[in-house]
N, C-alpha and C positions, 0 to 999 in steps of 0.2 A: 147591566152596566158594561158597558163596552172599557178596553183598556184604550188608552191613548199611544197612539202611533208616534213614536219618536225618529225620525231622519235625519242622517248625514248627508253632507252634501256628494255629488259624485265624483266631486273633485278631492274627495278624500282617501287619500292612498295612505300605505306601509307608513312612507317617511313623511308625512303629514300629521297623522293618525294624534299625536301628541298634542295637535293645536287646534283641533275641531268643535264646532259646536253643533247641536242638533238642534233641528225644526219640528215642531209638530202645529197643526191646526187643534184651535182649541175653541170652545164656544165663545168665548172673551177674548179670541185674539189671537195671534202666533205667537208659539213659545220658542224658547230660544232656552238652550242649558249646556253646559260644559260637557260633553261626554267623557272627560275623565272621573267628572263627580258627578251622574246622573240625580241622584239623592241632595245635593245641597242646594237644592232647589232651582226656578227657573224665573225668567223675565218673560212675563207679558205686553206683545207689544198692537197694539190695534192695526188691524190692515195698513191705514195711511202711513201710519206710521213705519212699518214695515218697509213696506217698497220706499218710502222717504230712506230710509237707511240703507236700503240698497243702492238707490242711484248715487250716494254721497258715497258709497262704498267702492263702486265701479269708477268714479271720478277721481277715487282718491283724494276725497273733500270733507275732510273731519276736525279743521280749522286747528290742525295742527302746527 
């Protein structure tokens, strides 16, 4: 059984460090988890779904 690879993004420096979330590829999907609370579990989200959240994230389109 392999461990599962959790990633920061590169854009996470010193004074960031407090607002990040981590990525891992998972069989069922991309994970997504608070790296302050690695432990409090994580959101699964399907590829599509993923890169969907990223370009609404680069647009700044979260129908706020």
């Amino acid at each position: 059984m392999t461990s599962t690879r959790w990633r920061k993004s590169s854009r996470s420096t010193e004074g960031t460090s407090e607002q990040c979330v981590e990525l891992a590829q998972l069989p069922s999907g991309i994970g997504l988890r608070d790296s302050k609370a690695p432990n409090a579990g994580h959101l699964v989200l399907s590829s599509q779904a993923f890169a969907t959240l990223i370009t609404h994230l680069k647009r700044n389109d979260l129908g706020n």
